[in-house]
Structures are given as structure tokens and as C-alpha cells.
N, C-alpha and C positions, 0 to 999 in steps of 0.2 A: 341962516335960521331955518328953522322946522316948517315945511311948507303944510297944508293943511288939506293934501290929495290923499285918497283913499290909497295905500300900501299897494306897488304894481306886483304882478307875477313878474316872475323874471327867469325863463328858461334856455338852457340851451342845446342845439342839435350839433351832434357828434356826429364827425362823417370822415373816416381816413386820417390824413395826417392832417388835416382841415379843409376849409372851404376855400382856399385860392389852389391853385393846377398848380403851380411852385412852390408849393408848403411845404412839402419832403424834400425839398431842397435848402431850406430857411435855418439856418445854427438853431441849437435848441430843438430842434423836428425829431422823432424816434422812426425812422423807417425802416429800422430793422427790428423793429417792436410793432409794428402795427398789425400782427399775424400771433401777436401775445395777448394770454389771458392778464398779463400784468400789465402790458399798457392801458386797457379797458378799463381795467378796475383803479389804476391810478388817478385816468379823468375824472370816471365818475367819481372817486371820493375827494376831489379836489371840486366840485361843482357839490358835494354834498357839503362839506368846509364852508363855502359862499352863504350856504343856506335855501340855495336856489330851489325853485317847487319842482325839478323834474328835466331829467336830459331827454331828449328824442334820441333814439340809433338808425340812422340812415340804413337803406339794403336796399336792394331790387333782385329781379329774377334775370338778370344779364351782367356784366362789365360796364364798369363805369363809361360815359359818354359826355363830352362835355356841354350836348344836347337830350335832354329826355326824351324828344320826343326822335331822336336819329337813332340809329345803328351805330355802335361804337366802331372806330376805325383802327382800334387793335395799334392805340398809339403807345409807343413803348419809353416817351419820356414823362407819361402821367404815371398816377398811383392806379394799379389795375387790381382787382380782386378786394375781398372783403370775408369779413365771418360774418356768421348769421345774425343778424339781429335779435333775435328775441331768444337767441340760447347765450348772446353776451348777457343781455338783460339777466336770463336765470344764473347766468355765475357770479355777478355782481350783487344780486340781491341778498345772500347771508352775510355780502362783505358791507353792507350799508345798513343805516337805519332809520333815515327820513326820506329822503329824494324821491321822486318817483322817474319808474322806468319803464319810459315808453319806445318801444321797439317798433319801426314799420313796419306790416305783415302787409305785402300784396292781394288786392281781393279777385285779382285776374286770375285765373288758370289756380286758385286756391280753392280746396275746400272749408265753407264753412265750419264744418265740426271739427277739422283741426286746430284752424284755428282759437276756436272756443275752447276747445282743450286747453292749447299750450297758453292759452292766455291767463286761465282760470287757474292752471298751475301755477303760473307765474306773482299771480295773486295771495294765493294761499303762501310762495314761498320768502316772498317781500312781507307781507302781512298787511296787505290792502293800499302795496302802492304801486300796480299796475296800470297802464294803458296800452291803448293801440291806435296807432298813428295809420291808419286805413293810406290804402295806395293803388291807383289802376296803371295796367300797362296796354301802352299804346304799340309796342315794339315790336314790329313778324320778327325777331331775332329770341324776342321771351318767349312766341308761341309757339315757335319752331323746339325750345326745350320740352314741351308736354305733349306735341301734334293731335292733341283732341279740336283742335281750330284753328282758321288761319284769320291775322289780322293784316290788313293792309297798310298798317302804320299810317301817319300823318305828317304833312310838311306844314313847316309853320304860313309857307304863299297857299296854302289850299283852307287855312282852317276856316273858310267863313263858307267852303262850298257844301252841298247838304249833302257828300258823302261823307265829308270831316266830320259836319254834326249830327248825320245818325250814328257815328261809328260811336263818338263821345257821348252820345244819349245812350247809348247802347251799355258801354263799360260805366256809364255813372248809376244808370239802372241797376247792372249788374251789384255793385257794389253795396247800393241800397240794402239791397234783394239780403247780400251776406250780413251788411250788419245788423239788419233784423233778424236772420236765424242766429246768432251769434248771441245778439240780447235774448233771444228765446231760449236758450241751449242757458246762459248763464242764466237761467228765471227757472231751467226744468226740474231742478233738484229746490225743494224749499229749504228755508233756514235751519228746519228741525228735523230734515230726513233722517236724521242718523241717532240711532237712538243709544246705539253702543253699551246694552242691557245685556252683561255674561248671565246673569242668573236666569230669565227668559232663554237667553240663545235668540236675543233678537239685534241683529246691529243696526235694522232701517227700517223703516216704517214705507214701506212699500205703497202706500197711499200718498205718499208725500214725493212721487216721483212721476214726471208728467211727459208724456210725448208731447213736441212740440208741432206736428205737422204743417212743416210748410212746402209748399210747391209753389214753385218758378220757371220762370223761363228757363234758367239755364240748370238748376238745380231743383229736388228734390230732399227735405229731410224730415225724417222720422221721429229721431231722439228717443230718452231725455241722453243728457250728458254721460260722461264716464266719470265727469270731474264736479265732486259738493260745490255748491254755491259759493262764489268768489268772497270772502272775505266783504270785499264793499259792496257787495251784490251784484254791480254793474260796474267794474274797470271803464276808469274815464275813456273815452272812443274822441279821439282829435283828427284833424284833417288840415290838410292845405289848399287855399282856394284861390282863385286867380278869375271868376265869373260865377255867370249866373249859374251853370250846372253844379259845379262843386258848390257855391252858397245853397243850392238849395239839398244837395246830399247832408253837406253839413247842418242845416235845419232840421233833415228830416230825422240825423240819427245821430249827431252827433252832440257832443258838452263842449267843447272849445276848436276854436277855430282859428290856424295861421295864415294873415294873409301878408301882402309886399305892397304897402304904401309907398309911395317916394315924398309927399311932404304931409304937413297937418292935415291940408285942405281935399290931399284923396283919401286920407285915414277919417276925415268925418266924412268924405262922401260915400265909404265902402262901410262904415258902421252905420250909416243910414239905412244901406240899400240892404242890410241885412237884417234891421227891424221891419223892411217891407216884406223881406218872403217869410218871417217870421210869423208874421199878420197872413198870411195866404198860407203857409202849413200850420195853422191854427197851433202854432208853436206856444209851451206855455212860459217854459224857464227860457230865460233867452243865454244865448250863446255868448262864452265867454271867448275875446277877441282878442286877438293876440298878436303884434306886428314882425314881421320878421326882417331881420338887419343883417349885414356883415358887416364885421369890424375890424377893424385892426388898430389895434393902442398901442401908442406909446405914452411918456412922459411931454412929447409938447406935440403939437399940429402938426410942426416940422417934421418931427422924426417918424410921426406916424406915417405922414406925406410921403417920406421917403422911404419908409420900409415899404407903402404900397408899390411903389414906382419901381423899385427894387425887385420885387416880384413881378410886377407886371411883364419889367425887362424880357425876364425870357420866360414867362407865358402868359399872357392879358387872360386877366379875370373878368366874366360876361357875369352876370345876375339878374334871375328874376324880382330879386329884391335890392332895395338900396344899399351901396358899399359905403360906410361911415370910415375916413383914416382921421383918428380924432384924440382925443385924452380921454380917460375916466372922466374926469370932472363933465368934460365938455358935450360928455354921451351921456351922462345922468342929467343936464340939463335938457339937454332934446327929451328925453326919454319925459322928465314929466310934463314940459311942455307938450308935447305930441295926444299923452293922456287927456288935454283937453276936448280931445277929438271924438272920446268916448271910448277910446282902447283902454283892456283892462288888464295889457300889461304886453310883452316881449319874447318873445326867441330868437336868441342872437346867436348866429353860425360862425364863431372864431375863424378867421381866417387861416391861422397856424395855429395848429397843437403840439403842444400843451401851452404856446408861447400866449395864445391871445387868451384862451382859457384860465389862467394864471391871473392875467390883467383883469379881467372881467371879477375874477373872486378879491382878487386883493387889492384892485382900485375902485373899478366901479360901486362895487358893493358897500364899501366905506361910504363912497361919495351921496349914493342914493339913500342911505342910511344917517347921514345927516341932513339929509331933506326930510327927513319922515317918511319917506317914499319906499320905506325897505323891510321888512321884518327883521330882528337882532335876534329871531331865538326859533326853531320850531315847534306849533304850538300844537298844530291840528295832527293827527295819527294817520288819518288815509289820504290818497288823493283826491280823492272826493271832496272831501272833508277842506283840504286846503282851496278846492274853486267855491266852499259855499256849496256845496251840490248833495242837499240829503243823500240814503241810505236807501235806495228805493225797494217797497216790498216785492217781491216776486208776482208777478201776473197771475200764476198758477195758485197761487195761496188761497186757498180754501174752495178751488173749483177740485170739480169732479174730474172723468177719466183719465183715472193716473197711468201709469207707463206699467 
């Protein structure tokens, strides 16, 4: 029967041929297509079919590693290499028409105003269902690609020592730093810049266009944009958190936030501690929370059991987040029991694609949609729109010194 929880988000992150190291290995896996614009855009519109609010695209600025925070060891029985994330994003977005697409853009060794750029394009070309899934790099192997710095990387036996955690205050600062020139650069063009008046000979209202002057530690910028105000004015900004540093990045600048509970009882202790730094960055909307799982389904416990086990065989799967080998039915009950926690909804990392992707659209989604737990239809136009999250007006609106 119809249970009586408020409707979850339910998104999922695409990454290679999935989230287990033996997925390209798995019948049903495409590894001679994961270097295709057609495998990308078959995910996504198989996760648009679901109804889901939004896939993430995995990237970084290095080769895959089976540690984020090590140097890859240039193993040649994984999936190595990757297309860019956020130019999948732009070729998927004419082929879709609700999902949103959140592509990860590194704010290490990135400039801000690019970023702002390609995102605001991205927005305008989806028609306001952009995000950006913010990411730092820990890795002297990413900085060694740019050599404007060196970082000293991190071991996971050093991270409590206080050169680990100035290095992490350091890049979480950093990061900060971008997504506020970011939201400034999308705020520097107002709504109505563009007046597009042939019989004037006026196309923009050059009052209506604003330097955004910020300086930083590590960066300096000027503005406005090159790119009109994003469709939603402000493309949803997510992150993934795993402590106090990133909970309080994600507070400071972020709409939704992925974190890795492993049962009810740390997903209500980490929705707690996130209404605390909420209340200390005088935070006003609060963050929408979002747990993140891998899965791997079948039709009974067994066989899911055993497709992991099967994988595992020749290469064991490690995770920051909990690994579920379970049924549809039996992951839609977790999923809204777990809601009692305060979570307001899921990103789930398929283990194999298109195999566990599939599963998730055309069992879970049933499943949770007979709890009442699910939307049957897309209702809301932006991504914004779909977290609840107004239209926010541009900062610049109606202040003085235009660009």
C-alpha cells in the first residue's frame, strides 16, 4: 500500500562501465562503447525513462585510481581513461528533455570563469537543467598536469596529521573561493541585459552588466561573464561530503549534498551534524541530502549475492559508500525506511552498466512508485525547480557599477 513519505529524489552517478573494477568485464557491459557519444546518451536517456531528477558524470584531472586520494598505478586490467564530463553533459542535453545533468568540474588547478562559462552554456543548452558537482584534487600527479603548484598528496595513515589538514583546509578554501566567483559570474549578466532592439541598434543594456570583483588567495577576478544569465539563474552546485570540511563547503555554497551512510542510525547522525554547521553559517535554505549507495540487483538476494561475488572474484570492490547486492523491491524498502533519518532522497552508483542501470529504472522505480515514494510523471521544468529551490534574483539587480 501507498506509504505516506514525502516523494524521494532518486539520482544516479555514471562513471565508465560502472562502479565495480570488473564491470567491463560483466556480459551486458559496452567496453568498446565507453569512448562513444552513443553509449552516454543511451544511459542518460534510460535514467531519463526512470523519471530520475538527474545523473552526476564522474571526471577528474588524472586516470582512474582505485584510491582518490593515491596516484594510479597505470593498472592495465581496470577501465583507464574517460571523456570529459561536462562536454558529455553538452551532447546529451538536445537529446533529453527533463533529467538534469550534472557533470563534475574540478575546482583544483581550474579557473573559475571557465568554469562559469561552460556551465551557464550548459544551462542555456538543456533549458535550465544544469549542475555542478564541485570536486578538489589531492593528487601531485593532477598538479604535475598544470605545474603552476605542487601538492604533496595525502595518505589515508597521515590524514589526522596537521600537514594533511592544512593541505585539506587549503583546497576546501580553495574551492569555496570558486564557487562564489562562479555564483557571481552567473549573477553578472541580469535577467533583462539583452534587449535585442534592431530598430535602436541596441542589443544590451550595458547598465545591466556587472563586474564581479573578487580576489583571493589563489585567484583574482574581474568579470561580468561572456555567457547571459543561466536560464535558472543559479545551476544547482552539489558536492560529496565525508566530514566536517566538505559539510561546511557544502553549507557554504552549495543546494544538495551527497553523503555515504552505512545504516539509519549514521544517516540521522550526519543529517543532524549538518543542521549544526547550518546554524553556525547562518545558513538559510537548508541542504538537500542525499545518500549515496552501490548496488547491484537482481531478481532475488541470491543472485544479486552472487553476481557480486562473481565480481568480486577477480577484482574486490572497496567503497566509500555502502555496497547493497539486493532486489528492487528490497532496496526500495531500505530506501524509505532510511528517509526516516531525514534524508531527502539517493544517488545510487550502479555497479555495472547499463546492467544495474536498467534495474534501477525498470524495477526499482516500479517498486518505489508503489509506495508513493516516487514521482510517475515530470512535473517541475528546471532543476532547481525539482529540489524546491526558487529562481534566485541576481545580486547585481538594481545596484550600480555596471561592467
Amino acid at each position: 500500500m501507498p506509504g505516506t513519505f514525502l516523494p524521494l529524489h532518486v539520482a544516479v552517478a555514471l562513471d565508465g562501465a560502472g562502479w565495480h573494477p570488473a564491470a567491463w568485464r560483466e556480459p551486458g557491459a559496452r567496453p568498446d562503447e565507453l569512448f562513444s557519444a552513443r553509449y552516454w546518451a543511451d544511459l542518460v536517456r534510460t535514467a531519463e525513462r526512470g523519471l530520475l531528477d538527474l545523473v552526476t558524470i564522474e571526471d577528474s584531472l588524472g586516470l582512474q585510481s582505485g584510491d582518490h586520494l593515491a596516484t594510479p598505478t597505470r593498472r592495465t586490467d581496470r577501465v583507464q581513461g574517460r571523456l570529459d564530463a561536462e562536454l558529455i553533459a553538452a551532447f546529451v542535453a538536445p537529446l533529453t528533455d527533463r533529467i538534469g545533468l550534472v557533470p563534475t568540474v574540478t575546482t583544483t588547478h581550474t579557473e573559475p570563469f571557465h568554469v562559469a562559462s561552460a556551465l551557464a552554456t550548459l544551462d542555456h543548452d538543456s533549458r535550465g537543467r544544469a549542475g555542478w558537482r564541485v570536486q578538489t584534487s589531492v593528487r601531485p600527479d593532477e598538479a604535475a598536469h598544470f605545474g603552476r603548484r605542487t601538492i604533496a598528496g595525502l595518505r589515508r595513515d597521515e590524514l589526522d596529521t596537521p600537514a594533511a589538514k592544512a593541505l585539506v583546509a587549503e583546497l576546501f578554501g580553495e574551492a569555496a573561493d570558486a564557487i562564489e566567483v562562479v555564483r557571481r559570474l552567473w549573477d553578472s549578466w541580469e535577467d533583462d541585459a539583452e534587449i535585442r532592439d534592431a530598430t535602436s541598434g541596441r542589443f544590451l543594456d550595458r547598465d545591466k552588466l556587472h563586474h564581479v570583483d573578487f580576489v583571493g588567495e589563489q585567484f583574482s577576478v574581474r568579470g561580468p561573464s561572456i555567457v547571459p544569465r543561466p536560464p535558472q539563474g543559479q545551476p544547482l552546485v552539489v558536492s560529496l561530503g565525508h566530514g566536517d570540511e566538505p559539510y561546511r563547503l557544502a553549507a557554504r555554497g552549495g543546494d544538495v549534498v551527497f553523503v555515504t551512510p552505512h545504516d539509519a542510525h549514521e544517516a540521522c547522525r550526519i543529517v543532524g551534524r549538518f543542521r549544526e554547521i547550518e546554524r553556525e553559517t547562518a545558513r538559510e535554505e537548508p541542504l538537500r541530502i542525499l545518500a549515496d549507495l552501490v548496488v547491484v540487483l537482481a531478481d532475488t538476494d541470491d543472485e544479486a549475492r552472487e553476481r557480486l561475488d562473481r565480481l568480486d572474484a577477480i577484482d574486490a570492490l572497496t567503497s566509500d559508500a555502502t555496497i547493497l547486492a539486493t532486489t528492487p523491491s528490497a532496496l526500495a524498502d531500505l530506501l524509505v525506511a532510511w528517509q526516516e533519518a531525514g534524508l531527502d532522497g539517493y544517488r545510487l552508483r550502479p555497479a555495472v552498466l547499463p546492467t544495474d542501470l536498467d534495474r534501477i529504472v525498470d524495477g526499482l522505480v516500479p517498486e518505489l512508485q508503489r509506495r508513493g515514494a516516487f514521482r510517475t510523471v515530470y512535473a517541475e521544468p528546471t532543476l532547481r525547480e525539482r529540489f524546491g529551490l526558487p529562481r534566485p534574483v541576481s545580486r547585481y539587480a538594481g545596484v550600480g557599477s555596471p561592467a
